[in-house]
C-alpha positions, 0 to 999 in steps of 0.5 A: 260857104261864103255868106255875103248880106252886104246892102251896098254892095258894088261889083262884089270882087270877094263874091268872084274870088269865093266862086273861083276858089271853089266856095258855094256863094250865097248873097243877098241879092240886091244893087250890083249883087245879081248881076255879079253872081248871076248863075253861080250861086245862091241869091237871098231876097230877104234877111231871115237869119233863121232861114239863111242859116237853114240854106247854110246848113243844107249846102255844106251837108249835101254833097250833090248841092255843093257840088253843083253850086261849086261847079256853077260858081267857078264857070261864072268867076270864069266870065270875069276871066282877064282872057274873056274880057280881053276878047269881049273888049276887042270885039267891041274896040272893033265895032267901034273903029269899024262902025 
């Protein structure tokens, strides 16, 4: 799992490189944070290191859960695809020019 607490945290590339590698996410949901993991994995709204642990302990030892936290991040990390935003820049460019 792949633990991130950060307080000033940007876009969070390293949060995106853990979903497309296949590594359950969990984050500690503020400034840019939620909208990077959106979906794609868990968000923590406080420190509480005794309860962040227990979610820890929880995806690693339940197969299903890590499964379908694995299966959520990678979809997300594909929404930062270069394809996607290729396209999504040429859909805007075009409204732009035909505006």
């Amino acid at each position: 799992a792949y633990l991130s607490m950060s307080e000033h945290e940007g876009f969070g590339v390293p949060l995106i490189e853990a979903m497309m590698f296949g590594v359950p996410v969990l984050a500690y949901g503020v400034t840019g944070v939620p909208y990077t993991v959106g979906y794609g994995g868990i968000l923590l709204d406080k420190k509480d290191f005794y309860e962040i642990a227990e979610v820890i302990k929880e995806v690693v030892s339940d197969s299903e859960l890590r499964s379908t936290l694995v299966e959520a991040g990678r979809q997300r990390a594909e929404d930062f695809s270069k394809e996607k935003w290729d396209k999504e820049a040429k859909e805007v460019i075009g409204e732009i020019i035909d505006g």
